[in-house]
C-alpha positions in Angstrom: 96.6 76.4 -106.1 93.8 75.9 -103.6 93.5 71.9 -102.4 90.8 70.5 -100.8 92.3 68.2 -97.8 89.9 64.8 -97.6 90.6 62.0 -95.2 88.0 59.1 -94.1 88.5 58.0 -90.5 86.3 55.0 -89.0 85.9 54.9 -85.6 88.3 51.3 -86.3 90.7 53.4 -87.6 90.8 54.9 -84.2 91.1 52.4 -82.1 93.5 51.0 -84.1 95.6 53.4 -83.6 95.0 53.8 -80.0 95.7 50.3 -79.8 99.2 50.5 -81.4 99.9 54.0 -79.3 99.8 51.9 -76.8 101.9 49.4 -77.7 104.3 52.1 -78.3 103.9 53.7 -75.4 106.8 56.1 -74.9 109.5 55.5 -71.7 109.2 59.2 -70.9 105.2 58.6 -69.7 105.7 56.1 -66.7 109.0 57.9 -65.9 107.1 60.8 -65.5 103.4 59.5 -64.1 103.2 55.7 -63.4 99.1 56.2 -63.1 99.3 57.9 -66.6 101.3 54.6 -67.8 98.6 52.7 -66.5 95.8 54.6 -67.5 97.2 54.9 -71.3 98.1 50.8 -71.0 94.7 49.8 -69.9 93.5 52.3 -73.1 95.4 50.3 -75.5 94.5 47.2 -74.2 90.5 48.1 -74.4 91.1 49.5 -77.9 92.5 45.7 -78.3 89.7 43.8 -76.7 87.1 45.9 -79.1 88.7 45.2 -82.2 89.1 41.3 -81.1 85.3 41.1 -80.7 84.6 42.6 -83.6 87.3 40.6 -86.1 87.2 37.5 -83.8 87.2 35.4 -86.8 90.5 36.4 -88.2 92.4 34.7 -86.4 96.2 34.1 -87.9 96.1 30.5 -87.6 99.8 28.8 -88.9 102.2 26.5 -87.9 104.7 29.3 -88.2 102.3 31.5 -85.7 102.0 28.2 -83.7 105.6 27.8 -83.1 105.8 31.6 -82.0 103.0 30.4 -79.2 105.1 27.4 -78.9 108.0 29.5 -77.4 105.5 32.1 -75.5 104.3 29.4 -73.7 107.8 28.2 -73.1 108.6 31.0 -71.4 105.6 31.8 -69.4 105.6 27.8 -68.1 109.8 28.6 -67.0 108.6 31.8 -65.2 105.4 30.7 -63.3 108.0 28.0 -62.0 111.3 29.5 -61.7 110.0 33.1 -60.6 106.6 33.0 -59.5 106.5 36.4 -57.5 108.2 38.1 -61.1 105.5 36.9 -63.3 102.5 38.9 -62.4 105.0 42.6 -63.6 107.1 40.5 -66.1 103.5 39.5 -68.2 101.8 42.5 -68.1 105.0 44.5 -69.5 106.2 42.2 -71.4 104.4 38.8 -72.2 100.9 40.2 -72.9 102.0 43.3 -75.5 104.0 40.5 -77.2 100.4 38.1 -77.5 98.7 40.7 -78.4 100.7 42.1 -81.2 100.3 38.8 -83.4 96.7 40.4 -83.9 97.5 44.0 -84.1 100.0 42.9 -86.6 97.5 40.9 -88.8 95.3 43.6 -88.8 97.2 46.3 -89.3 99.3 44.2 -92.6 97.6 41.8 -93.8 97.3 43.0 -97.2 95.8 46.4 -95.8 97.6 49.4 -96.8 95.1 51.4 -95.1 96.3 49.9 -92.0 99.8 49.9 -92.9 99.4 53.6 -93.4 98.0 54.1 -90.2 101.2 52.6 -88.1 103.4 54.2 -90.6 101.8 57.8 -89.5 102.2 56.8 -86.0 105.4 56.1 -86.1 106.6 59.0 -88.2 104.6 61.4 -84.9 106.8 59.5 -82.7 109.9 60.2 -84.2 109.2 63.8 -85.0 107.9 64.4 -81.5 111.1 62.8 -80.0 112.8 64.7 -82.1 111.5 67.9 -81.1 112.3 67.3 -77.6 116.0 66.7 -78.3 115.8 70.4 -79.7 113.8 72.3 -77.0 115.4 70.1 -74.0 119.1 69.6 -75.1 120.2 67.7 -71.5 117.1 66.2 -71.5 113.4 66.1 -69.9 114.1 64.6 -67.0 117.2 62.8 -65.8 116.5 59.1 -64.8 118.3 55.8 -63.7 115.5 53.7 -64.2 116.2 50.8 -66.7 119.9 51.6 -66.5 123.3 51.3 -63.9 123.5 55.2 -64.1 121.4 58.2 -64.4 120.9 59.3 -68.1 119.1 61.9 -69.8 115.5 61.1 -71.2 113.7 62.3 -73.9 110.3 61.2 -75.3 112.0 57.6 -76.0 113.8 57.4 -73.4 117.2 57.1 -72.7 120.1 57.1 -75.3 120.0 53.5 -75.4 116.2 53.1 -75.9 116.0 55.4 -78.7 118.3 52.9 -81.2 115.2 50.6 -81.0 112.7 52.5 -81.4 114.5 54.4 -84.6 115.4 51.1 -86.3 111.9 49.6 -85.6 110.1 52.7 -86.7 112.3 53.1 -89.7 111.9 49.5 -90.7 108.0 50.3 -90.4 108.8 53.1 -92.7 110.9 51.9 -95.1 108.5 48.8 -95.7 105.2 51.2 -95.9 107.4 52.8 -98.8 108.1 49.5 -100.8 104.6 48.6 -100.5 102.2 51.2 -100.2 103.1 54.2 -101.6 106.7 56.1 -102.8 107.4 58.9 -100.5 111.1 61.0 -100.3 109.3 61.3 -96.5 111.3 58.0 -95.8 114.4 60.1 -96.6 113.7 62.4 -94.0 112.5 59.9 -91.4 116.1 58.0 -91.7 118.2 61.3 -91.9 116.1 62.5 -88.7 116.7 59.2 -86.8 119.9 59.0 -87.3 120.6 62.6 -85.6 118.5 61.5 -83.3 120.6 58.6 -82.3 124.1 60.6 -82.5 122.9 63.3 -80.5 121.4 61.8 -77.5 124.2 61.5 -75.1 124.0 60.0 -71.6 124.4 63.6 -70.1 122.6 65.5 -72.2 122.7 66.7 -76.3 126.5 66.2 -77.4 128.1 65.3 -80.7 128.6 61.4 -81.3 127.5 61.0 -77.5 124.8 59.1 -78.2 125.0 54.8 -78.0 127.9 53.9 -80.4 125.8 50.1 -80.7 122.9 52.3 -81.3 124.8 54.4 -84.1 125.9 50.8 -85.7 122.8 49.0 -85.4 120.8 51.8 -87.0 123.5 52.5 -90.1 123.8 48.5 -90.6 119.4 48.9 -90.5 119.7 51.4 -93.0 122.5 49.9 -95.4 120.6 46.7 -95.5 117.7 48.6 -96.8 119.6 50.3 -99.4 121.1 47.1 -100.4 118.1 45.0 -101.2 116.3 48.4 -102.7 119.3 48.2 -104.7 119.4 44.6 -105.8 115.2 45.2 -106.5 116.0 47.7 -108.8 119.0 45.8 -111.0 117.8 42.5 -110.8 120.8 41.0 -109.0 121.0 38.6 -106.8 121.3 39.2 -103.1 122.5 37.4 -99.7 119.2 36.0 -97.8 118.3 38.1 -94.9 118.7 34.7 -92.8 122.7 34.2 -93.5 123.0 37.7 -91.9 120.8 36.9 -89.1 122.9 33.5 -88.4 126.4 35.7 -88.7 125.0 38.5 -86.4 124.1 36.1 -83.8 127.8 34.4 -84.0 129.0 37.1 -83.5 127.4 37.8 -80.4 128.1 34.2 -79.2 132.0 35.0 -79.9 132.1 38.6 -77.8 130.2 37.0 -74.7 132.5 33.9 -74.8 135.3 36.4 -74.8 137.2 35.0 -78.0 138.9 38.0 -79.5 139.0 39.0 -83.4 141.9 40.8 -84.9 141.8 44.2 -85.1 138.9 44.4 -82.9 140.8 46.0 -80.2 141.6 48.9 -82.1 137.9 49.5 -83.6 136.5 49.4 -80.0 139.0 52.1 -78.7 140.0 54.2 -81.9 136.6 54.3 -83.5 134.1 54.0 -80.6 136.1 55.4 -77.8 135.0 52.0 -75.9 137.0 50.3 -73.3 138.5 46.9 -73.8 135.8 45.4 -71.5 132.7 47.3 -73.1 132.1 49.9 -69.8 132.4 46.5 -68.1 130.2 44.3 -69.8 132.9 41.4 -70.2 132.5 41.4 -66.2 128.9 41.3 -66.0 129.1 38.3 -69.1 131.7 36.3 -66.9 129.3 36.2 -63.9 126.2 35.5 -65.9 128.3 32.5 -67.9 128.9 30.8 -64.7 124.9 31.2 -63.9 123.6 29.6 -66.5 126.4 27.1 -66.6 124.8 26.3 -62.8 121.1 25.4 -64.9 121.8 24.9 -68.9 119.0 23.4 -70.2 115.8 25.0 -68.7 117.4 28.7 -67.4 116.8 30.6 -64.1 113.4 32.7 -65.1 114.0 36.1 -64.4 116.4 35.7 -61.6 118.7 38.5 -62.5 122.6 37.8 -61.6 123.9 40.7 -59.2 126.8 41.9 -60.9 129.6 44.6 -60.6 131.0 47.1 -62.8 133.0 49.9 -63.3 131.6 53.1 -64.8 132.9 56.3 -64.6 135.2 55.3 -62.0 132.2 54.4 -59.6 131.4 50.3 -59.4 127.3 49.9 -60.0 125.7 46.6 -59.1 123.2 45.6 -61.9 120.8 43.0 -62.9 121.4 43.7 -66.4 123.0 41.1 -68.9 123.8 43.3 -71.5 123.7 40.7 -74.0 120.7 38.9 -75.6 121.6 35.6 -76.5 123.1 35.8 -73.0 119.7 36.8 -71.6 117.4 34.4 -73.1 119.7 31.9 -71.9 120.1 32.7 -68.5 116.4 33.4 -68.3 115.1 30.3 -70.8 117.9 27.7 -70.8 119.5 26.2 -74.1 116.1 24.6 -74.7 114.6 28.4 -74.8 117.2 29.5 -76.9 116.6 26.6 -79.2 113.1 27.0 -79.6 113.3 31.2 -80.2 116.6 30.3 -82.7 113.7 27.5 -84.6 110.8 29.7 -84.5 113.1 32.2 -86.6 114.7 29.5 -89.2 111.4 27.9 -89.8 110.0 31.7 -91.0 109.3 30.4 -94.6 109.2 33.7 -95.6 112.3 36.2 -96.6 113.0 36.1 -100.1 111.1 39.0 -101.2 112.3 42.6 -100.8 109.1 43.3 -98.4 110.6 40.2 -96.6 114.1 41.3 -96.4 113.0 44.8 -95.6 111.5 43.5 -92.2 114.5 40.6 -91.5 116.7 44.1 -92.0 115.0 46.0 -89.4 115.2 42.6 -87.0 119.0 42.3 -87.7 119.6 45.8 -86.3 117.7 45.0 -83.1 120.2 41.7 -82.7 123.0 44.2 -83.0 122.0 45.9 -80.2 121.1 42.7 -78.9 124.9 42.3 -78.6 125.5 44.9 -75.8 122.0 45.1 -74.3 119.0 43.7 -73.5 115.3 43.3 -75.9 112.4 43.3 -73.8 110.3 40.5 -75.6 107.2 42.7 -77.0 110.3 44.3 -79.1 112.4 41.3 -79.9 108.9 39.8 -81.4 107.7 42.3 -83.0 109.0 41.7 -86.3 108.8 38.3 -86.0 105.4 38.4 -85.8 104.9 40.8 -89.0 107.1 37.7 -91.2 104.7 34.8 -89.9 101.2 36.3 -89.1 99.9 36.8 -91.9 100.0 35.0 -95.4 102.1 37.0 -97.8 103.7 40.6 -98.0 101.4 43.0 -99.6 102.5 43.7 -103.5 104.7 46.3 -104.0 104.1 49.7 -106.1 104.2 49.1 -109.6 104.6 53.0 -110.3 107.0 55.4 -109.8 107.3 58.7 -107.8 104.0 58.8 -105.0 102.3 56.1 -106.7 100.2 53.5 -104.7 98.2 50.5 -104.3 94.2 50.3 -104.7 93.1 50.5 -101.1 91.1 46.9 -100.4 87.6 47.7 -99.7 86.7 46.6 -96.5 84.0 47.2 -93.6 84.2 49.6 -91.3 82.4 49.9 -87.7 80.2 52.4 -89.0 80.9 55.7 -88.1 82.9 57.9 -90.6 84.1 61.3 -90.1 85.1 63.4 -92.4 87.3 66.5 -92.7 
C-alpha cells in the first residue's frame, strides 16, 4: 500500500502562486497589520513584474481584451478628473490588481492545466483555512467596522459579507478546474464547505442562518447554475445562454434600486430572509444616491461617495456605501461608464461551451450580490477577464472518474525541486 508522493515545482510555479496569493490577499491581514498588507502586496506585485519579464511576449492581444482596457481607461481618465486626491489609494487597491490580472489570468489558463491546478490548490487552502477559523474562533478573530456601517465579526475572509465572494469566486475556480482538468469528488466538498461557511458567519459571531442572506442566495444560484449546465453536458440538451441570465440579473437589480415592487416580494424578504421592507435601509441609501447621479448622468461623480443615513439596529449610521452595483458604477462612472462595462460584457464572444458557462455562472452570483452591495473592480473583473484573455477554454476531460488532460510541455525558469 506504500505510495511514493512526486510533485515538480519550478521556481515559476512559485511565483505564480505568490503572485495570485497576493491577488487574494485575505481581509483579515491589513485588518490585523497594514505593514504586513503592504509587505505581502508589494510581494505579489514583484512575483508579477518577474514573470512579465520573463513571458513579455505573451501578451493577450484582442479586441475583446482591448475593450476591457477601453473601460479601465474609462474609469482611471473619470477619477484623475473627478477625484484626484482618491486616485493614488483607489489604483493601487483596486485599478492595478484588476490590470494586472488580465496577465495572471492568461498565464495561469490559457490552455495550461498545470497552471489551472496551481490557482485551484490555492483556492481550495483558502477556503479550508477560513474555514478552520470559523471552527476555532466561533465570534470571530477580531471584531472590525472597517469596510462596513457596523462592527462585524472577521474571519480569514473577512466579514460575513466578504466571504460570499470569495466562496462563489473560488468555487467557480473549482468547479471549472474540475470540467477541464481533472474529475475530483474534492469539488463536492469544496461547495458543501462553502456553503457552511457562508450560513454560519453571522455579523456577531458563529450563528445558524446568520450569515449574509444575499450571500446564501448568490452562492446556491452559483451552485445551481453549475449543476444545470453539468447537467445539460451530460444529456445533450439544450440550455439557456449564460448571457440571458446575466441581462435578467441585472434588471433585476435596476427594478429594486428604482424601487418598483414585484408581487410577492414583500413576503419573501420578510418571511424567508427575515429582511425589512427597506433592506436594513438600503432603499434610503438608493434614494439619496439616485438623486446624485441624477445631478451628473452621463460622465458620474468618481469616487465621491454620497453621505447617507440609515437605520440599523435601531442606531442611524452615516455611510459612503451604495449597496448596489449598477448603482455604483453609475454614480462613480456615469451612464457612459455603465454602457461601456454593460458592452465589454455583451461583446464576450465566448459562452456557449460548458467551460464558458461555468465561468458566466460564477460572474452571475457576484451580480447577485451586486444587488445589495458593492464589487471592488479587481473582483467584478476577474472573470471577465478569464472569458476574453485568452483564446479558447481548455478541452474538457474525455474520461471518467480522476481522469485528466496531457499536461502541455512547456519551459520552466530552470530550477526544479523535487519531493
Amino acid at each position: 500500500m506504500n505510495k511514493t508522493i512526486r510533485r515538480d515545482v519550478t521556481i515559476e510555479d512559485c511565483i505564480l502562486l505568490i503572485a495570485w496569493a497576493a491577488f487574494f490577499l485575505p481581509p483579515i491581514i491589513p485588518r490585523i497589520s497594514s505593514a504586513a498588507s503592504h509587505a505581502l502586496s508589494l510581494a505579489g506585485y514583484a512575483a508579477f513584474l518577474v514573470l512579465l519579464i520573463y513571458r513579455k511576449k505573451e501578451f493577450p492581444v484582442k479586441t475583446d481584451v482591448l475593450m476591457y482596457l477601453v473601460f479601465m481607461g474609462y474609469c482611471i481618465l473619470i477619477l484623475i478628473l473627478k477625484s484626484p486626491e482618491k486616485f493614488p489609494l483607489i489604483a493601487r487597491r483596486n485599478l492595478l490588481p484588476a490590470f494586472t490580472s488580465i496577465f495572471l489570468v492568461k498565464w495561469t489558463f490559457d490552455r495550461n492545466p498545470r497552471g489551472l491546478g496551481l490557482l485551484y490548490h490555492l483556492c481550495s487552502f483558502f477556503t479550508y483555512l477560513n474555514f478552520l477559523t470559523l471552527i476555532l474562533y466561533p465570534d470571530g478573530i477580531i471584531k472590525s467596522s472597517i469596510g462596513s456601517s457596523v462592527e462585524r465579526a472577521q474571519w480569514l475572509l473577512g466579514s460575513k459579507n466578504n466571504i460570499p465572494l470569495y466562496m462563489i469566486l473560488f468555487t467557480t475556480i473549482a468547479a471549472y478546474y474540475y470540467y477541464t482538468v481533472r474529475r475530483t469528488r474534492a469539488l463536492y466538498v469544496l461547495i458543501v464547505i462553502s456553503m457552511i461557511t457562508i450560513i454560519m458567519s453571522g455579523e456577531d459571531g458563529r450563528a445558524f442562518m446568520e450569515g449574509s442572506s444575499t450571500g446564501i442566495a448568490a452562492y446556491a444560484a452559483t451552485v445551481m447554475l453549475f449543476a444545470y449546465y453539468f447537467h445539460g453536458e451530460r444529456t445533450r440538451t439544450a440550455t439557456v445562454s449564460a448571457k440571458v441570465i446575466f441581462v435578467f440579473v441585472m434588471v433585476m437589480s435596476f427594478v429594486l434600486v428604482t424601487g418598483q415592487s414585484i408581487p410577492g416580494m414583500d413576503k419573501i424578504i420578510v418571511g424567508v430572509f427575515h429582511k425589512e421592507l427597506s433592506f436594513t435601509g438600503r432603499t434610503f441609501i438608493w434614494n439619496n444616491n439616485l438623486s446624485a447621479v441624477a445631478q451628473n448622468p452621463i460622465f458620474g461623480h468618481g469616487d465621491e461617495g454620497v453621505i447617507a443615513h440609515t437605520l440599523i439596529s435601531n442606531v442611524w449610521q452615516s455611510t459612503e456605501y451604495t449597496y448596489n452595483l449598477i448603482l455604483k458604477l453609475l454614480m462613480n462612472y456615469g451612464i457612459v461608464g455603465f454602457g461601456l462595462f454593460l458592452a465589454m460584457i455583451m461583446r464576450i464572444d465566448r459562452g456557449h461551451e460548458t467551460s464558458d458557462c461555468i465561468l458566466f455562472s460564477g460572474f452571475i452570483g457576484l451580480m447577485i450580490i451586486g444587488m445589495m452591495n458593492e464589487i471592488s473592480m479587481e473582483w467584478l473583473m476577474f472573470i471577465p477577464v478569464s472569458l476574453i484573455s485568452f483564446q479558447r477554454p481548455m478541452p474538457p476531460v474525455t474520461s471518467g472518474g480522476a481522469g485528466r488532460i496531457p499536461v502541455r510541455p512547456r519551459k520552466s525558469l530552470g530550477l526544479r525541486i523535487k519531493f
